[in-house]
N, C-alpha and C positions, 0 to 999 in steps of 0.2 A: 689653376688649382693650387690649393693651398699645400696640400700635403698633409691635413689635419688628419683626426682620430674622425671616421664617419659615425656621424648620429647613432647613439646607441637604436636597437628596431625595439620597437613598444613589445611589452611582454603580455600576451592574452591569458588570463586567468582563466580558469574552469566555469568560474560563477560567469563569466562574462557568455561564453560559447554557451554555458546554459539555458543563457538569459535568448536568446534565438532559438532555443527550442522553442515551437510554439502547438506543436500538434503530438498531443503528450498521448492523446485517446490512440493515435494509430499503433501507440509503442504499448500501451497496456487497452485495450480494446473492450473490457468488461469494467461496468460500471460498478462502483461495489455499493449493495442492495442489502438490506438484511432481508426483507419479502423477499427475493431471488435467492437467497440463502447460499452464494458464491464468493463466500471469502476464498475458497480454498483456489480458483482461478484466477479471483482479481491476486492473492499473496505472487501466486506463480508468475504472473505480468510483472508486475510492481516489482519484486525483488531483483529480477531479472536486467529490470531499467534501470534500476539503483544500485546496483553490482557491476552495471556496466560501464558506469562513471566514477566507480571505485568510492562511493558513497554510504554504504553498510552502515557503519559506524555510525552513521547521520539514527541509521533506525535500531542498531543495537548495542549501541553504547561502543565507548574505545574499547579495545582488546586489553587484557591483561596481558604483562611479559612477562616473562620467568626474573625475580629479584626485582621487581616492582610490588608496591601492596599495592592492595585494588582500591584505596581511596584515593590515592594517588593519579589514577587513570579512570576514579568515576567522573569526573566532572568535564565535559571537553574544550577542549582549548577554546580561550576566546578573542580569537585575532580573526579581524572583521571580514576577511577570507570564509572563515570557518562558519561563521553568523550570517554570511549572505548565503550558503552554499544550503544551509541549516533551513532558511527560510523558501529556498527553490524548493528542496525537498517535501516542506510544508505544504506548499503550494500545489507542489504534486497530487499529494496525498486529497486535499480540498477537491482538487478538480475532478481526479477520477473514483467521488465520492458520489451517491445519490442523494439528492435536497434534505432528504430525512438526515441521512446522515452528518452533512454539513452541517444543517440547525443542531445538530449534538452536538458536532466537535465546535460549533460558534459560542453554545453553551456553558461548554468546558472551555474554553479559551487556551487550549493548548499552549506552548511558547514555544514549545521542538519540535521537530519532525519525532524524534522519539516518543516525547509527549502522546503525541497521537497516534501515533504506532500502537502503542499498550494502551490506548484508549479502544480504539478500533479491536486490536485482537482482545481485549476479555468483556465487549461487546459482543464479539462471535463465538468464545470458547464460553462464557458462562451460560451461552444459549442454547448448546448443543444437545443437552439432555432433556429440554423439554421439546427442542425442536424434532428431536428422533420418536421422541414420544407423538407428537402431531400426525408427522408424517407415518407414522406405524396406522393409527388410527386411519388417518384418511386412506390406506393401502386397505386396509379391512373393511373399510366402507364402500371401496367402490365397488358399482354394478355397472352393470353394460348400458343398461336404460337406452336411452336416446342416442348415444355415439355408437360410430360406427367400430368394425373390429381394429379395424388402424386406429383409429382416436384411442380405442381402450386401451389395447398393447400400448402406445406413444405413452397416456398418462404412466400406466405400470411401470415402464421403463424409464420417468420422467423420473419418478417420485424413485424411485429404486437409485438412479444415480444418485439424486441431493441426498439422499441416507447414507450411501458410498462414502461419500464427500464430508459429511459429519466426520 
């Protein structure tokens, strides 16, 4: 034995442990649909996943601090930590998207995760008023016709929550 200083041990980075996540659906489990009209679950998954890797930021911007001006803290650091961590997050977002959605945001060519974040939400929030209107309409439309009394109450109750959810 030498008596040396032993090998520093390799330091594992976030983006690296992230980069082994591979099964993103089990941790946010609702795909996000505008036809299913489930922003308001898939948000609840989503944010939850990305709050739990202390990620936020990734989707709403750095914080302001008390004696900072907020030009200062709009733009986020760019040390290549921040940029791999930025494009997991993206990546996220991509996956637990539906095709329709995707061909948008490929559209829009996002570069942040934030990018797409405010792409995606006033996709959903500028919909809301015409989608309460739809679903007002289809509520008023429906008859029993051909389903049964459970199928009718299920739609009622179907269509009653996604108006909740608005």
């Amino acid at each position: 034995m030498t008596g040396g200083t032993p090998p520093p041990t390799p330091v594992l980075l976030l983006s690296d442990k992230l980069m082994t996540l591979t099964n993103i659906t089990s941790i946010v489990p609702t795909k996000l649909d505008v036809d299913e009209m489930n922003y308001s679950s898939w948000l609840y998954f989503f944010k939850h996943l990305v709050k739990g890797y202390g990620l936020m930021d990734h989707l709403v911007g750095p914080k302001v601090v008390d004696g900072m001006d907020e030009a200062s803290v709009s733009t986020p650091p760019q040390d290549p930590e921040w940029l791999k961590l930025d494009t997991i997050v993206l990546s996220w977002i991509f996956i637990t998207c539906s095709k329709t959605l995707q061909d948008r945001l490929v559209d829009n060519d996002p570069q942040t995760a934030k990018e797409a974040w405010d792409l995606l939400e006033s996709i959903f929030t500028d919909n809301k008023r015409s989608r309460a209107v739809t679903l007002k309409a289809d509520l008023r439309a429906l008859t029993l016709g051909d389903m049964s009394i459970d199928a009718y109450f299920r739609k009622i109750e179907s269509t009653a929550t996604l108006l909740a959810r608005l």
